[in-house]
ROLUM-953086 format. One line per 3 residues: number of its first residue (from 1); their letters; for each residue x, y, z of N, C-alpha, C, O. Coordinates in Angstrom, 1 decimal, padded with zeros to 4 digits. Layout:
BEGIN
NUM) a) X Y Z X Y Z X Y Z X Y Z ~ ...
This chain:
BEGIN
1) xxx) 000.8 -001.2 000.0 000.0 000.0 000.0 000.9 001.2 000.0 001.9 001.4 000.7 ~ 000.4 002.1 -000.8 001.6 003.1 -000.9 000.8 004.3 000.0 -000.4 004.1 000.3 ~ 001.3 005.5 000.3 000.8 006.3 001.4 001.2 007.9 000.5 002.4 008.2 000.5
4) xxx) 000.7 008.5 000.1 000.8 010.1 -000.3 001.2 010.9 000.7 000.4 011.3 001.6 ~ 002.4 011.2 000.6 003.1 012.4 002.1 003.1 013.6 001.6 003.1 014.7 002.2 ~ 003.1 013.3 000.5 003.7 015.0 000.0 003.1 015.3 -001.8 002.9 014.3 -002.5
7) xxx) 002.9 016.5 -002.3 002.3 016.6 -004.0 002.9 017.8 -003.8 002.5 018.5 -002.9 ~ 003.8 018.1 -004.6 004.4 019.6 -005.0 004.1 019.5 -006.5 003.8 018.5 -007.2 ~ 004.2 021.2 -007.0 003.7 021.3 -008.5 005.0 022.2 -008.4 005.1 022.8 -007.3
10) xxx) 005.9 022.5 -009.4 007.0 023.1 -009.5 006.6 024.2 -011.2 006.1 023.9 -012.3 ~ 007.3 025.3 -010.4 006.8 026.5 -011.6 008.3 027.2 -012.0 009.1 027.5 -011.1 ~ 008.6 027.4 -013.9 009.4 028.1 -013.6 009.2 029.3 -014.7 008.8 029.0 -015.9
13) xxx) 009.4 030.4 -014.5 008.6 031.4 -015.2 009.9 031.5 -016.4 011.0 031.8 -016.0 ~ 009.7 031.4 -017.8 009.8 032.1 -018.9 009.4 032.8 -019.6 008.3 032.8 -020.1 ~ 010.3 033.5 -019.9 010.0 034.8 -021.3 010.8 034.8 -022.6 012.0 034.9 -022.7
16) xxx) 009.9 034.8 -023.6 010.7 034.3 -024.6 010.9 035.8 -025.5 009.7 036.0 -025.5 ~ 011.2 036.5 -025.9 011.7 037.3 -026.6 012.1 036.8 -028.4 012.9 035.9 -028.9 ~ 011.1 038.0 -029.1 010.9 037.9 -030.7 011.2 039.0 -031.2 010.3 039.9 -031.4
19) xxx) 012.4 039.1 -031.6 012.7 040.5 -032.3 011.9 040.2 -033.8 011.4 039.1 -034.3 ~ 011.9 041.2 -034.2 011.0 041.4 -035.6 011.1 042.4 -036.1 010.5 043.3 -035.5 ~ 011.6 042.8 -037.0 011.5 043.7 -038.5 011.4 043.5 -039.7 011.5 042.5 -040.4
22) xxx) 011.0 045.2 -040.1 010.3 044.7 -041.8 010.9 044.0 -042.6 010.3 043.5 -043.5 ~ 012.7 043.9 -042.4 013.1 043.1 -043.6 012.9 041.6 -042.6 013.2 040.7 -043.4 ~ 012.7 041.1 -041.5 012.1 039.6 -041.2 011.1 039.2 -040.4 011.0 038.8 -039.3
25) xxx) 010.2 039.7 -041.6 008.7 039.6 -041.5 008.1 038.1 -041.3 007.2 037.6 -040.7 ~ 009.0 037.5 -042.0 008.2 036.1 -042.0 008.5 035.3 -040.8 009.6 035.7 -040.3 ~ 007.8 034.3 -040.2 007.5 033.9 -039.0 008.7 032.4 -039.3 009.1 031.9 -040.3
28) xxx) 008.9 032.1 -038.1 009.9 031.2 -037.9 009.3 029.5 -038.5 008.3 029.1 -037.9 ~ 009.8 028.7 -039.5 008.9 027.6 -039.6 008.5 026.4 -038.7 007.6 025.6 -038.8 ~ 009.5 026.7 -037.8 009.0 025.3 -036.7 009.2 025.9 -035.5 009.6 027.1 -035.6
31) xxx) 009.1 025.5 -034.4 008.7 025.7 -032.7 010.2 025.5 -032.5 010.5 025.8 -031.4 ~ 011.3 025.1 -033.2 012.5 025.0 -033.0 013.1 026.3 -033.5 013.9 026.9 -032.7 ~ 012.8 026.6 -034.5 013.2 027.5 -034.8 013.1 029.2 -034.4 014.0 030.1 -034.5
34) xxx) 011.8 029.1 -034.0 011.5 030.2 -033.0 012.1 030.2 -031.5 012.2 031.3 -030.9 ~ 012.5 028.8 -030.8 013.2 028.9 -029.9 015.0 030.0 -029.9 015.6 030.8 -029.1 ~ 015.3 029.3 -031.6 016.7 030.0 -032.0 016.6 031.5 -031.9 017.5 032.2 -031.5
37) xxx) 015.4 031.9 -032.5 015.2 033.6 -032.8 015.4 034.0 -031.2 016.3 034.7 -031.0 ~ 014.4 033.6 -030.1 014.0 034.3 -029.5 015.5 033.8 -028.7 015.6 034.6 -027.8 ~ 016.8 032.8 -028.7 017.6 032.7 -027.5 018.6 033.8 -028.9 018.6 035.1 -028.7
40) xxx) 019.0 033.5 -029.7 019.3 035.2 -030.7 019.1 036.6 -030.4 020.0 037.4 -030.2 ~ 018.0 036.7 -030.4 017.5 037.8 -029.6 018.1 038.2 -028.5 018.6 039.3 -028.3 ~ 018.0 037.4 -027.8 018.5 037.6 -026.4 019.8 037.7 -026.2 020.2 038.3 -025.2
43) xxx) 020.9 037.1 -027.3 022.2 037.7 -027.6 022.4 036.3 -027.1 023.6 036.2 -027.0 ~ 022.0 035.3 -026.8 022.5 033.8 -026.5 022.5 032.9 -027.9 021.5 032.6 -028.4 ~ 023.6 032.6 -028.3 024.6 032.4 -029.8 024.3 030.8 -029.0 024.3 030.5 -027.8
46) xxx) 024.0 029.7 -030.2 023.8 028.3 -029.8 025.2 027.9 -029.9 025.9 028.3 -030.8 ~ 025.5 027.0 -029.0 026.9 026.2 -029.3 027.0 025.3 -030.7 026.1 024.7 -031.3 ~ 027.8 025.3 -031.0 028.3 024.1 -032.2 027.8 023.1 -031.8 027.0 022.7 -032.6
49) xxx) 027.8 022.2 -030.7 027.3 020.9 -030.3 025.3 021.4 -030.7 024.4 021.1 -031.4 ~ 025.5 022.0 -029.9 023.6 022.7 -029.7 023.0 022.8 -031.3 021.9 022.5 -031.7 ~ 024.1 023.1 -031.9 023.4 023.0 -033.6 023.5 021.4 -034.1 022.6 020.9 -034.8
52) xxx) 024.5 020.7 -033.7 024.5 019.8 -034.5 024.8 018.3 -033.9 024.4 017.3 -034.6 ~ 025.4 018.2 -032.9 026.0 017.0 -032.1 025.1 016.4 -030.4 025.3 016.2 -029.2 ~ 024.0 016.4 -031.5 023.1 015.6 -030.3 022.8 014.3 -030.4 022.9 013.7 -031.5
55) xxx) 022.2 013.5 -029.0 022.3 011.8 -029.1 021.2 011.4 -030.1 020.0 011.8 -030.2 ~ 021.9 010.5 -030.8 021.4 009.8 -031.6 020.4 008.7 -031.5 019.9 008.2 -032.5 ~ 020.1 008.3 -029.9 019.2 007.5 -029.7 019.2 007.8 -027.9 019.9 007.4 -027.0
58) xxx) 018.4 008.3 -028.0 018.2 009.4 -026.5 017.1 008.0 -025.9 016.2 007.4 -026.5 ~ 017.5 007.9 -024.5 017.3 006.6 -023.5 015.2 007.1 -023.6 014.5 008.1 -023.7 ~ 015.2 005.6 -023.5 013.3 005.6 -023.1 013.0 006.3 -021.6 013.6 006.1 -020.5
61) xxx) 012.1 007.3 -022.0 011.5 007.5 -020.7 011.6 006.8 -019.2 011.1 005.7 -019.1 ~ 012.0 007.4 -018.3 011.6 006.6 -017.1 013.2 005.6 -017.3 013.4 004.9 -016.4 ~ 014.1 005.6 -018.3 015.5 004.9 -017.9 016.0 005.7 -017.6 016.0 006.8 -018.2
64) xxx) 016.8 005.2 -016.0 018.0 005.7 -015.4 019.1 005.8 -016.3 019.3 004.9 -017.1 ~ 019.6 006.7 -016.2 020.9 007.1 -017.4 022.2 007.6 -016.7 023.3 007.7 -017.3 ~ 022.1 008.0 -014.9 023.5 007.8 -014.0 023.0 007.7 -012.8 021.8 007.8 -012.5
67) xxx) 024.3 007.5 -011.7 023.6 007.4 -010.7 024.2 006.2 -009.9 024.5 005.2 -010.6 ~ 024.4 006.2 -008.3 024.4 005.1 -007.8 023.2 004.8 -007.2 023.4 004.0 -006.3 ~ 022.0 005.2 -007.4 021.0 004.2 -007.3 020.3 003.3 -007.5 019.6 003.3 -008.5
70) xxx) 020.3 002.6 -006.9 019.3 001.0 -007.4 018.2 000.9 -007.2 017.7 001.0 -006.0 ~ 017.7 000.8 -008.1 015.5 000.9 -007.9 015.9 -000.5 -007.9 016.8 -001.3 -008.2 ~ 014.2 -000.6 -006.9 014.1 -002.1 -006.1 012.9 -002.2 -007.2 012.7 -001.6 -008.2
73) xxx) 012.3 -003.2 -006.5 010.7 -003.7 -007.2 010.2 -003.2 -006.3 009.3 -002.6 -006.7 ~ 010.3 -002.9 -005.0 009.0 -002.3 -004.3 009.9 -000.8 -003.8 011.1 -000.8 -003.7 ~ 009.2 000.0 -003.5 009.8 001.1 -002.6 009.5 002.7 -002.9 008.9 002.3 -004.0
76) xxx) 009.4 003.4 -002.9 008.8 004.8 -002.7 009.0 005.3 -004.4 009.8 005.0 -005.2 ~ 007.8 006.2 -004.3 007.7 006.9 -006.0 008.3 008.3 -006.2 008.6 009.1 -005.3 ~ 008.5 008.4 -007.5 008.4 009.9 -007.7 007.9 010.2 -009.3 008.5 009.9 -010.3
79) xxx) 006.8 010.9 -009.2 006.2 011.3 -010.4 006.6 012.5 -010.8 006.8 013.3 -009.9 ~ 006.8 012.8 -011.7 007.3 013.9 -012.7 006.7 014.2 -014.0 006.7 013.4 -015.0 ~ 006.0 015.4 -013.9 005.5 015.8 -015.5 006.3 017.0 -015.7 006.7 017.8 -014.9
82) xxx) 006.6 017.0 -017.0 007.3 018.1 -017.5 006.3 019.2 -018.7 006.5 019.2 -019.9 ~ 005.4 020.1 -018.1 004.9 020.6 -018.9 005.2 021.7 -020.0 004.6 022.3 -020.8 ~ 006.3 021.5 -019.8 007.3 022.8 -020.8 007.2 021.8 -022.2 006.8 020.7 -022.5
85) xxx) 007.8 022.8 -022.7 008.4 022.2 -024.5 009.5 022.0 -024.6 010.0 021.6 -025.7 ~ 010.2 022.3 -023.4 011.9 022.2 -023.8 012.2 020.7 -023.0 011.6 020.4 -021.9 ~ 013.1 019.8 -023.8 013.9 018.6 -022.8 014.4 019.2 -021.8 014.8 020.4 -021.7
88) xxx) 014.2 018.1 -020.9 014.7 018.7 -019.6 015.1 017.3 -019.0 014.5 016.2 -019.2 ~ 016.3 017.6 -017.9 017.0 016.4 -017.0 016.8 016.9 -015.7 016.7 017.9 -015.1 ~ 016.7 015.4 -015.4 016.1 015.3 -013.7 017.0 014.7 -013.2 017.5 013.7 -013.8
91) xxx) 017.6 015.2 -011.6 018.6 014.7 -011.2 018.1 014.5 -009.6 017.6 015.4 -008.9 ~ 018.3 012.9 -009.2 017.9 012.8 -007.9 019.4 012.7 -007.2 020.0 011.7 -007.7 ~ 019.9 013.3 -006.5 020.8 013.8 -005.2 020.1 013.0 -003.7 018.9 013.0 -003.2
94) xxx) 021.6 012.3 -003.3 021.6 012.4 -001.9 022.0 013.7 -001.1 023.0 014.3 -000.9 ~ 020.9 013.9 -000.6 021.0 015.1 000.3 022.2 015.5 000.9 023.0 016.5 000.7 ~ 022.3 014.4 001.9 023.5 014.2 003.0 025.1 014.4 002.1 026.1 014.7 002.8
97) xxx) 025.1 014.2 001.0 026.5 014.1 000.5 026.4 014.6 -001.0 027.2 014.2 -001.8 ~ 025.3 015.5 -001.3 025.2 015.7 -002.6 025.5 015.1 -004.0 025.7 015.8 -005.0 ~ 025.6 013.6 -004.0 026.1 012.7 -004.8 025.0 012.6 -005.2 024.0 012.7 -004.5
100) xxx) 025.1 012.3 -007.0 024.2 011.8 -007.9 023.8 010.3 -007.6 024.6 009.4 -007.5 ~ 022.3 010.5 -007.3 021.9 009.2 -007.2 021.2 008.6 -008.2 020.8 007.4 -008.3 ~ 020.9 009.6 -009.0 020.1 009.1 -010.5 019.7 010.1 -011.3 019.4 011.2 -010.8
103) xxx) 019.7 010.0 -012.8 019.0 011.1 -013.6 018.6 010.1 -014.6 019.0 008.9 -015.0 ~ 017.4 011.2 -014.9 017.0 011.4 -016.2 016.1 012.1 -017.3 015.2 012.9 -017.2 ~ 016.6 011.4 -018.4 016.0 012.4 -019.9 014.5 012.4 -019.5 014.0 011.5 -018.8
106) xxx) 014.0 013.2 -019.8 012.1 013.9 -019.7 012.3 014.7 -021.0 013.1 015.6 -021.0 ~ 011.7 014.3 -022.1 011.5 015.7 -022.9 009.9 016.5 -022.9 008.9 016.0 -022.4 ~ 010.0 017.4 -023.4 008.9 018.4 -023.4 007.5 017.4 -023.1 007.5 016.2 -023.4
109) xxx) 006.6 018.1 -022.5 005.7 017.5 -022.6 005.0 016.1 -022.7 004.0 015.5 -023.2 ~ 006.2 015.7 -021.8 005.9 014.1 -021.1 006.0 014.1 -019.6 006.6 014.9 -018.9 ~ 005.3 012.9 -019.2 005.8 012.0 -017.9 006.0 011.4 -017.5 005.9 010.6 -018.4
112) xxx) 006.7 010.6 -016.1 007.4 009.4 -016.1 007.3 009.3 -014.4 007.8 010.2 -013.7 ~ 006.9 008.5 -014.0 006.8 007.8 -012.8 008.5 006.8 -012.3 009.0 005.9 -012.9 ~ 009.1 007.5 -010.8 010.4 006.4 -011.2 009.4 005.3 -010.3 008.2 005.2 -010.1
115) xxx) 010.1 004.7 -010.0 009.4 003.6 -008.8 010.6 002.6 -008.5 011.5 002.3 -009.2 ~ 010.3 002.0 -006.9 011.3 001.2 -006.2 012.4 002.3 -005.6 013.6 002.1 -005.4 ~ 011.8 003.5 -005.4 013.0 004.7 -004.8 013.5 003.8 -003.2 012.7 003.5 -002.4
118) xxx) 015.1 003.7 -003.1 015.1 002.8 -001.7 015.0 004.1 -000.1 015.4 005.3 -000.1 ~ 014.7 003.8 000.4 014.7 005.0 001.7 015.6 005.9 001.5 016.4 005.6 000.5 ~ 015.8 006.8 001.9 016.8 007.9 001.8 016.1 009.6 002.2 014.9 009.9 002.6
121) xxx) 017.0 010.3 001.9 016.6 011.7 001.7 017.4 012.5 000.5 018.6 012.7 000.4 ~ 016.3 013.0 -000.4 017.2 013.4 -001.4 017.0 014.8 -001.8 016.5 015.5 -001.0 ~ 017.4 015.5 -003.2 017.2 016.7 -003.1 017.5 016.5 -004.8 018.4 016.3 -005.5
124) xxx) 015.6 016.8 -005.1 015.5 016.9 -006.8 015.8 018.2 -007.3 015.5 019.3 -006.7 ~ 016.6 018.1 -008.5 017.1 018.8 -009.3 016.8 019.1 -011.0 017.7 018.3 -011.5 ~ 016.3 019.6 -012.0 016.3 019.7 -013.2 016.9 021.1 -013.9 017.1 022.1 -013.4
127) xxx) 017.0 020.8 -014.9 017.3 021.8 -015.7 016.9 021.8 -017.4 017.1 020.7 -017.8 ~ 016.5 022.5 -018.1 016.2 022.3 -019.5 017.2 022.9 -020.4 018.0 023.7 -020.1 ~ 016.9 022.4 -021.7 017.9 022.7 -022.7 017.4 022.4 -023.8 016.5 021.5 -024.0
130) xxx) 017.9 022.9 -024.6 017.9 022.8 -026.0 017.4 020.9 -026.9 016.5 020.4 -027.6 ~ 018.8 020.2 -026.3 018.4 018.9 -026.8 019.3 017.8 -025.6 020.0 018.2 -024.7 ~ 019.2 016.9 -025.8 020.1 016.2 -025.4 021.3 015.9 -026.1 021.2 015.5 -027.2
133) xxx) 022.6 016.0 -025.4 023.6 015.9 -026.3 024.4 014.7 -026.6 024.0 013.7 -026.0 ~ 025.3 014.4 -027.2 025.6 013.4 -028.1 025.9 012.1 -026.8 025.7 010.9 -026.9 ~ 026.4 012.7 -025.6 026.7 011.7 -025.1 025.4 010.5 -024.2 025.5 009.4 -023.8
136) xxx) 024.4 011.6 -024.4 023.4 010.7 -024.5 022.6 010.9 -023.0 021.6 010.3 -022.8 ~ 023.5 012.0 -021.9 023.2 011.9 -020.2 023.2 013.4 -019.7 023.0 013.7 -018.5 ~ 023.7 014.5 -021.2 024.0 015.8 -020.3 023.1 016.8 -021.4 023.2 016.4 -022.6
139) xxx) 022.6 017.7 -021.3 021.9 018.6 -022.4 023.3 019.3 -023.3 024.4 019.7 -022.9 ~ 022.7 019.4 -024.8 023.8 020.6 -024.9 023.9 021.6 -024.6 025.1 021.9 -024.5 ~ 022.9 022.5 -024.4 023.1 023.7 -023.2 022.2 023.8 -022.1 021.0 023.7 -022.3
142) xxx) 022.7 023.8 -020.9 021.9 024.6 -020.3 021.1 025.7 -019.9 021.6 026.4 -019.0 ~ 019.7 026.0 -020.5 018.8 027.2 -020.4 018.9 027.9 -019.1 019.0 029.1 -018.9 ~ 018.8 026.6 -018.0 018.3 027.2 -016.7 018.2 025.9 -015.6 017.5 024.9 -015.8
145) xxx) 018.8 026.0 -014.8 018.9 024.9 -013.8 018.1 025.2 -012.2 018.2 026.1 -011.5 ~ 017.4 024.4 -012.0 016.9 024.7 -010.8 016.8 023.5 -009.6 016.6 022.4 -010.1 ~ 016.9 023.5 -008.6 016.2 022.5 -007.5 015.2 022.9 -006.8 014.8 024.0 -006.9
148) xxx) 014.6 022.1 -005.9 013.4 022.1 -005.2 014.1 022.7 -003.9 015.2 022.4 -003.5 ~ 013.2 023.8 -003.4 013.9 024.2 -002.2 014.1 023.2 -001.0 015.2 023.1 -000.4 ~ 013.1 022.4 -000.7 013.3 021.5 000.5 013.9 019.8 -000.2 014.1 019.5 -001.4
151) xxx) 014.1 019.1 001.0 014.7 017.6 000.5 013.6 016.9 000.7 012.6 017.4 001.4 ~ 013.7 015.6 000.1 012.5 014.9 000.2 013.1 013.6 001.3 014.0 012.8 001.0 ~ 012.3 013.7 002.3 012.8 012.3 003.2 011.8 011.4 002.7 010.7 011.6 002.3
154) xxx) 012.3 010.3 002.7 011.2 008.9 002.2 011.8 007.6 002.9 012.8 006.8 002.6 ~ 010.7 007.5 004.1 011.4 006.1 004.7 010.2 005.4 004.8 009.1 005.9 005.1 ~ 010.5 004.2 004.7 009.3 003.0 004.7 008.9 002.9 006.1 009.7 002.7 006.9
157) xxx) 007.3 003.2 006.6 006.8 002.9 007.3 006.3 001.4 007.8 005.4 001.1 006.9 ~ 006.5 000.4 008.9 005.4 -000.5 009.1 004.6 -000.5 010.3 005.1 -000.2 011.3 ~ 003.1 -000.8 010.2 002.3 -001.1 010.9 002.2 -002.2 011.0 001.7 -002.9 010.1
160) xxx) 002.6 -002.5 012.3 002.4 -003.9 012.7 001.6 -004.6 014.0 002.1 -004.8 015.1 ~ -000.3 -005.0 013.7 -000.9 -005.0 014.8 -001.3 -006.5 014.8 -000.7 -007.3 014.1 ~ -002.6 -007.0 015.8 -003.0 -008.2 015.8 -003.6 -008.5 014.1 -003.3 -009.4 013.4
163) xxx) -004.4 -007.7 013.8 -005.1 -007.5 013.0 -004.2 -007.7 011.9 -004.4 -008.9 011.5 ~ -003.3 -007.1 011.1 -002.8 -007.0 010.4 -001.2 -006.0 010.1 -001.0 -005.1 010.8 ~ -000.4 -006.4 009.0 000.4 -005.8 008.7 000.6 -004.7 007.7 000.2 -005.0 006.6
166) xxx) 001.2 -003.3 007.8 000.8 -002.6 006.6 002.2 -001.9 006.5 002.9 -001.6 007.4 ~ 002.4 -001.8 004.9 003.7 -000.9 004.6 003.2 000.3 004.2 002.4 000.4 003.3 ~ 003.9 001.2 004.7 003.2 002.7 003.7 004.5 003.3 003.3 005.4 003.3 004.1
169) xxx) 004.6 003.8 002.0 005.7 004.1 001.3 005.4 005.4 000.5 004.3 005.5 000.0 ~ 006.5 006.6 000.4 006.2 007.8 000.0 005.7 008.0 -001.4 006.3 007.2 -002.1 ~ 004.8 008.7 -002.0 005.0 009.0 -003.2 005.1 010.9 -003.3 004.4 011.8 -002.7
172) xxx) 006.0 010.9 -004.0 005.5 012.9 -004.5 005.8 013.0 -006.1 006.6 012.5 -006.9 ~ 005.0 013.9 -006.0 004.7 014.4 -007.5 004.9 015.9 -007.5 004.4 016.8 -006.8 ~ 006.1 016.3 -008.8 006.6 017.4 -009.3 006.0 017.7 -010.8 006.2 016.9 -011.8
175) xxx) 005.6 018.6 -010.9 005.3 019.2 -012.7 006.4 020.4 -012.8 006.8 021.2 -011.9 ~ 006.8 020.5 -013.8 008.2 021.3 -014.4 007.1 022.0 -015.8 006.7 021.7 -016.9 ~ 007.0 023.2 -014.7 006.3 024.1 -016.1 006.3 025.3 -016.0 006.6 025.6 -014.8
178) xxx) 006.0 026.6 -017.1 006.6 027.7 -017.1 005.6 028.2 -016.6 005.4 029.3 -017.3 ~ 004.4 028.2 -015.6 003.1 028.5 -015.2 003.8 029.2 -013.9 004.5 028.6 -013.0 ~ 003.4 030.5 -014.1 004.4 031.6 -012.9 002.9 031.2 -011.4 002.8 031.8 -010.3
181) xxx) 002.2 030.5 -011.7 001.3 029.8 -010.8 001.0 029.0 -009.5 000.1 029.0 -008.7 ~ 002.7 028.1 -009.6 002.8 026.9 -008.9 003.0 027.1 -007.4 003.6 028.2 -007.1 ~ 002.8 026.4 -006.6 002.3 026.7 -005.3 004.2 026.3 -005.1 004.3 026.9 -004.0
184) xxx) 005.4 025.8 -005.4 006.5 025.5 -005.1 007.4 026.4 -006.0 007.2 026.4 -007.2 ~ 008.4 027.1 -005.4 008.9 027.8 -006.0 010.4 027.5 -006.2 011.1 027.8 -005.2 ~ 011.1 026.9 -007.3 012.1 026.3 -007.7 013.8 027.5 -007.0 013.8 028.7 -007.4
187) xxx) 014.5 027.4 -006.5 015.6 027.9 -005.8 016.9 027.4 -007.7 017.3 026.3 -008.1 ~ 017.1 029.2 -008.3 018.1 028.5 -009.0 019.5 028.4 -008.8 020.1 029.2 -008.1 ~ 020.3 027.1 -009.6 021.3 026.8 -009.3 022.6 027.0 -010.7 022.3 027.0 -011.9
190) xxx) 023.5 027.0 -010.4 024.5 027.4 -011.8 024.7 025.4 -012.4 024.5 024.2 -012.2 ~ 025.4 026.3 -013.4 025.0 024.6 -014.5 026.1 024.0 -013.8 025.8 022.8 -013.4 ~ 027.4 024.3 -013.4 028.1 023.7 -012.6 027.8 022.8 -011.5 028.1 021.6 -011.5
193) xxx) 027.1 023.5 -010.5 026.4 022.2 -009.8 025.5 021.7 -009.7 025.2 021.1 -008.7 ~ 024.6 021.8 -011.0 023.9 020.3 -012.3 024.2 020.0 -012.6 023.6 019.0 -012.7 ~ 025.6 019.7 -013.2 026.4 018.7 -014.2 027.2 018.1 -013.1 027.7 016.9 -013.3
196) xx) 027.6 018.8 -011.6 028.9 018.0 -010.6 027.9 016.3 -010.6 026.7 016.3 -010.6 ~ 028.6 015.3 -010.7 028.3 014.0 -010.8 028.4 013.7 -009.3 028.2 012.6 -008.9
């Protein structure tokens, strides 16, 4: 039996910027491409990798891609929606020692449930980018990095009476969206210590 301790909704506010004049009137052909105008705009020049050296076969949803964590078959959840349009990486941290305990690819407008989280206390982390890059585990740029301001403790509870035995096990649920709305307000962090392994 799993037990709901906690539901955070995570908001992170962007603004995208469209320069426009009469000699480039015409509108951008793809939702990619208006990303380039408006980080252009902004005087943010794409890297060489960011134009062209991204993974060629970017891991299935919900696969661990680093980390010394081992998902069990049974053990505490963590749900993640990513309502943005941009890919974005999720990085679960041991609190206590800030070591990567797990990440992973989310792109735009998907979700992914992990499951078998083993007890611990951790401290979730994402950031979005442009794409995933060639090596298949790090974005080619990072837009914007954030964590959750608090840690998440998750330890297996048992009830043990005449009657019966019960396990209750954490779940929380995070949404990653640009909705300046969300009741959890993301603390940001430099790409430096997103990418420290």
């Amino acid at each position: 039996m799993k037990a709901v301790f906690g539901g955070r909704a995570l908001g992170l506010a962007t603004s995208i910027i469209f320069a426009a004049s009469a000699a480039h009137a015409a509108e951008p052909a793809s939702r990619a491409e208006a990303f380039r105008a408006a980080d252009l705009a902004a005087g943010i020049a794409p890297s060489a990798e960011a134009l062209g050296a991204t993974c060629k076969t970017p891991p299935a949803i919900g696969d661990k891609i680093a980390g010394d964590m081992e998902l069990a078959e049974e053990g505490h959840s963590i749900s993640v929606h990513n309502a943005a349009t941009r890919d974005a990486l999720l990085k679960i941290r041991h609190a206590d020692s800030g070591k990567l305990a797990a990440s992973f690819y989310l792109p735009g407008n998907e979700a992914m449930t992990i499951e078998g989280v083993p007890d611990g206390t951790y401290r979730i982390q994402y950031a979005f980018g442009p794409a995933l890059a060639s090596d298949c585990r790090s974005l080619t740029r990072i837009i914007r990095a954030s964590q959750m301001p608090e840690d998440d403790e998750m330890k297996t509870h048992v009830i043990d009476d005449d009657e019966h035995t019960e396990i209750k096990r954490s779940t929380v649920s995070y949404e990653l969206s640009v909705s300046e709305t969300a009741n959890v307000k993301p603390v940001t962090i430099d790409a430096a210590a997103f990418n420290a392994e």
